[in-house]
C-alpha positions as a printed Julia matrix, in Angstrom:
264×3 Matrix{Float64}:
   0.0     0.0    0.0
   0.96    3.36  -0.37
   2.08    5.62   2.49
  -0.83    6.15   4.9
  -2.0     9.54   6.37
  -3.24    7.4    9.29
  -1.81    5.27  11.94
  -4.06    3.91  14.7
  -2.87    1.12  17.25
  -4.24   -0.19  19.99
  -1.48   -0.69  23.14
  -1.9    -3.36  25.58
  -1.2    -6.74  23.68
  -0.55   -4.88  20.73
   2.12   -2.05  20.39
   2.97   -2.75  24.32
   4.82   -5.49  25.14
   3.69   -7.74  28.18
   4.81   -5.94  30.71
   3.23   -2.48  29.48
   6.18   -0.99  28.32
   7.24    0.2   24.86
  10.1    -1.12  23.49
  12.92    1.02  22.05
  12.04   -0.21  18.4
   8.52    0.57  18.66
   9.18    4.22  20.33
  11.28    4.6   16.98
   9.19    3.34  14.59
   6.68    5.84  15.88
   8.65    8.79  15.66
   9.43    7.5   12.05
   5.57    8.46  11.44
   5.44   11.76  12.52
   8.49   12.64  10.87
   6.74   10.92   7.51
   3.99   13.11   8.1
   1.69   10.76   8.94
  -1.0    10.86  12.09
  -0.16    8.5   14.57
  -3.18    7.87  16.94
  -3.45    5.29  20.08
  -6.29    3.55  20.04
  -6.94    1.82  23.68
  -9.9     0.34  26.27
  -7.65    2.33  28.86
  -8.45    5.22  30.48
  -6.65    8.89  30.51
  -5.46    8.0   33.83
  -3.48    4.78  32.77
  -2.13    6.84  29.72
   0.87    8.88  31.74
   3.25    6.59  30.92
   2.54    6.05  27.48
   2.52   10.02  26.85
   6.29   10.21  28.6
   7.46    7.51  26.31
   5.85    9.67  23.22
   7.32   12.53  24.58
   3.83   13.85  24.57
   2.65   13.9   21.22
  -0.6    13.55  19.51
  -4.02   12.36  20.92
  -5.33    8.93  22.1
  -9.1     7.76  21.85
  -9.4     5.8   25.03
 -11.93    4.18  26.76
 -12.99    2.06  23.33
 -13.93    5.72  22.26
 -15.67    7.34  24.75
 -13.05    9.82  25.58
 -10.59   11.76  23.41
  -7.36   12.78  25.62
  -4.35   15.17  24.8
  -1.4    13.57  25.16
   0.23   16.97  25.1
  -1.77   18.38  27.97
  -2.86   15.17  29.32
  -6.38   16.28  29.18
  -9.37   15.07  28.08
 -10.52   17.04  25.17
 -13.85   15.04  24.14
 -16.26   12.97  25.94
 -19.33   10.79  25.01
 -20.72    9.47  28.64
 -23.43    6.84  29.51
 -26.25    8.56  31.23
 -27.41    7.92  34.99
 -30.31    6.14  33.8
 -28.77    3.87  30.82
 -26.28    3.0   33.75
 -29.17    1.96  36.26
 -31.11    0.12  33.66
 -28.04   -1.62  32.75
 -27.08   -2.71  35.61
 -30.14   -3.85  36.55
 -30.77   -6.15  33.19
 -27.81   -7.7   34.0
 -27.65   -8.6   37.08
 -31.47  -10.2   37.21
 -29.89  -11.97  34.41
 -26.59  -13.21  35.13
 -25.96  -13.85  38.89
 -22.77  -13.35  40.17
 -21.53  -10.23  38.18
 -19.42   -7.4   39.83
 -19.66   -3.56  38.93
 -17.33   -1.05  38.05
 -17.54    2.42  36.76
 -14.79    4.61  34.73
 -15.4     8.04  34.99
 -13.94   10.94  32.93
 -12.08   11.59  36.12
 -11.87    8.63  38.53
 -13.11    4.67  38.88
 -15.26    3.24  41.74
 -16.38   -0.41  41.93
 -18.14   -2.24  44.41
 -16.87   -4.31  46.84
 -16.96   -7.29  45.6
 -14.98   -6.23  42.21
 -11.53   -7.7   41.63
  -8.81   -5.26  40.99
  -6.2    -6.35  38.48
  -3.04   -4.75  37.61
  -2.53   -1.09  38.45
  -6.3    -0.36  40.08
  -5.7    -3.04  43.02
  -2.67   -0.48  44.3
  -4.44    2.87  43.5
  -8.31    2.54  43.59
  -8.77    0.03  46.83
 -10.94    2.46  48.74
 -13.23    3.64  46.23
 -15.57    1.14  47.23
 -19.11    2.24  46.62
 -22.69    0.77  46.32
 -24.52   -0.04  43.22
 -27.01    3.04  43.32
 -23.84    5.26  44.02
 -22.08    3.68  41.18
 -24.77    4.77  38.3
 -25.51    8.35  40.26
 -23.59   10.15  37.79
 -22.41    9.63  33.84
 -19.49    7.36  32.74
 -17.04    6.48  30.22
 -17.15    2.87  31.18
 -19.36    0.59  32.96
 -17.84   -2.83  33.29
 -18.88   -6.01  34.58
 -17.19   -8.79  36.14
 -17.84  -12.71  36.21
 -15.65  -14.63  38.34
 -16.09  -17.97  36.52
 -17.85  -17.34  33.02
 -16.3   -17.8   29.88
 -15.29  -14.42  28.38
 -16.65  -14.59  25.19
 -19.8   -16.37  26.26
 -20.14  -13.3   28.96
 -20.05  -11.16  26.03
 -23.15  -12.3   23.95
 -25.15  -12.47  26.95
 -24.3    -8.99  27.55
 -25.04   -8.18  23.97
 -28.13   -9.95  24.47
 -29.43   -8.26  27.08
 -28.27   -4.65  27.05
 -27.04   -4.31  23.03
 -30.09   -2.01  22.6
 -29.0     0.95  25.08
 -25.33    0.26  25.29
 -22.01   -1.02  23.45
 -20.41   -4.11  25.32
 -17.2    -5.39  24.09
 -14.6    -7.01  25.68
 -10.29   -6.92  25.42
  -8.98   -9.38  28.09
  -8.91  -13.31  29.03
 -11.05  -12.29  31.9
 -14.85  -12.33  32.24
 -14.87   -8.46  32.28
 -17.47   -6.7   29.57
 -16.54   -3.01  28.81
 -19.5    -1.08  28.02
 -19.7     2.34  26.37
 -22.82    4.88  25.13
 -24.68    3.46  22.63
 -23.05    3.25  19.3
 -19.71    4.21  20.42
 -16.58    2.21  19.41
 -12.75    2.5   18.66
 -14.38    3.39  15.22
 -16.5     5.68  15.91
 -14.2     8.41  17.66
 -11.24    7.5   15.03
 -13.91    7.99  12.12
 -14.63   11.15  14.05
 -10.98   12.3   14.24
  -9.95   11.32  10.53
 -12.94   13.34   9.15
 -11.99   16.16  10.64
  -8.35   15.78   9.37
  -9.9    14.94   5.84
  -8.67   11.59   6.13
 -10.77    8.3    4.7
 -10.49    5.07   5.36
  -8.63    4.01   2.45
  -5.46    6.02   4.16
  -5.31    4.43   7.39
  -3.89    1.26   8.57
  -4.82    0.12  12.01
  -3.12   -2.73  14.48
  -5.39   -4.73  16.91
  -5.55   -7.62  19.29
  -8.89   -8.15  20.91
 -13.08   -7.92  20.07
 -12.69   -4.4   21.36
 -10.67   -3.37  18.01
 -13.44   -5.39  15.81
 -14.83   -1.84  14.63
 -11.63    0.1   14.12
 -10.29   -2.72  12.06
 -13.19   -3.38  10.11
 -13.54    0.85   9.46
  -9.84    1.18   8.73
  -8.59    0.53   4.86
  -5.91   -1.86   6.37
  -5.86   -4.09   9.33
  -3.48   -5.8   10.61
  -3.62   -8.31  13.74
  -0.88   -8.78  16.14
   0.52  -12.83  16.14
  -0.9   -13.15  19.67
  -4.32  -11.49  18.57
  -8.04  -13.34  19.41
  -9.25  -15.19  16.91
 -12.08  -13.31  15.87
  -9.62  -10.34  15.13
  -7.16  -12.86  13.18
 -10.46  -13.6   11.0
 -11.45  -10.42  10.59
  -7.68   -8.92   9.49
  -5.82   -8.23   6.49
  -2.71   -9.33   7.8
  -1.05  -10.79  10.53
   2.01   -9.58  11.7
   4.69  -11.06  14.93
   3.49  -10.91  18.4
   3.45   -7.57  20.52
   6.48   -9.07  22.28
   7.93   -9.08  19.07
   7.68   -5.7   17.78
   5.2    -6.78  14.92
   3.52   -3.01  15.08
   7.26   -1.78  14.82
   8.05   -4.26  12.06
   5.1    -2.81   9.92
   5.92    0.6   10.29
   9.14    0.36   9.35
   8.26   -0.84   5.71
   5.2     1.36   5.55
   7.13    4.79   6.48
């Protein structure tokens, strides 16, 4: 393909290695896109406050969709620039469909400035060190509009999790999902990785024939399908490695780096 305008990656699992970081060869190929021109855009389920890291090792440049595209953040500023929330009463209704249906789920909230979950929700990673006490009940928990409702089975199968979610609230909300855990991320209604990067590139006068994206899990389904070319990371769910144009190595293995560095 010729050069793209366009860049869009998701991180964890794809342009992160395991451990979160970004290797040395992917920081470079990066840089090799901006200096090409091109728009380089991260494309994550994380929120703005898991994004510090990622900005310092970009030396703070561009902008990230995060939160499957319910927030637009400033890598520059670190601030969020764009927001589409879930209401209070999508939340409650939510909530409620799911749990008369599915016994044993756990909530959690991700707002445009914070996370609370209730008690019974099991931190992973970074959120069992820094959000412990933000313990709340469920009519707390939906009092005010989110980025991110998730919820939390602690024995179900993921992707079996996530058509009964689809099942049950599809109609008022988006649930996806982008880990080996039973944990379904749910946005607003209709928004996606693809919607916000559709968003973005239209307003750079950018189509979908000029932009290659990178994925890994159901959660990049839309911006893959949306983007002209797709590529799936080695280690990548299968649904994403049917879905793809290509397949590239692993993210341990630099296969977002690897790509870049013959496109630019």
């Amino acid at each position: 393909m010729t050069c793209p305008r366009l860049v869009a990656t998701d991180l964890d699992g794809t342009a992160l290695r395991t451990d979160g970081t970004i290797s040395p060869r992917t920081a470079a190929a990066f840089a090799r896109v901006e200096r090409a021109g091109g728009t380089l855009v991260f494309v994550t389920g994380r929120p703005p406050r898991w994004m510090h890291t990622v900005a310092g090792a970009v030396r703070h440049r561009g902008l990230a969709i995060c939160a499957n595209g319910a927030l637009v953040y400033d890598l520059h500023t670190e601030e969020i620039v764009e927001a589409h929330l879930i209401a209070p009463d999508i939340l409650e209704e939510s909530v409620r469909r799911l749990r008369d249906r599915v016994p044993g789920l756990r909530f959690s909230v991700e707002y445009e400035g914070g996370f609370a979950h209730e008690s019974d929700f099991a931190l992973g990673g970074w959120d069992s060190r820094e959000v412990s006490d933000r313990k709340v009940g469920a009519a707390t928990l939906t009092s005010r509009p989110c980025a991110k409702l998730l919820a939390q089975h602690p024995s179900m199968n993921p992707d079996e999790l996530h058509l009964r979610a689809l099942e049950l609230v599809g109609d008022i909300v988006t649930p996806t999902h982008s880990s080996g855990r039973a944990l379904i991320e749910m946005s607003a209604y209709g928004v996606t990785k693809a919607s916000a990067l559709a968003a973005l590139a239209d307003e750079r006068g950018i189509k979908p024939a000029e932009v290659v994206a990178f994925g890994d899990m159901p959660n990049d389904l839309p911006m893959l399908t949306w983007a002209g070319t797709s590529y799936a990371v080695a280690n990548a769910h299968p649904d994403v490695m049917a879905a793809v144009d290509h397949v590239t190595a692993a993210n341990n293995d630099d296969g977002v780096a690897r790509v870049l560095e013959t496109l630019f």
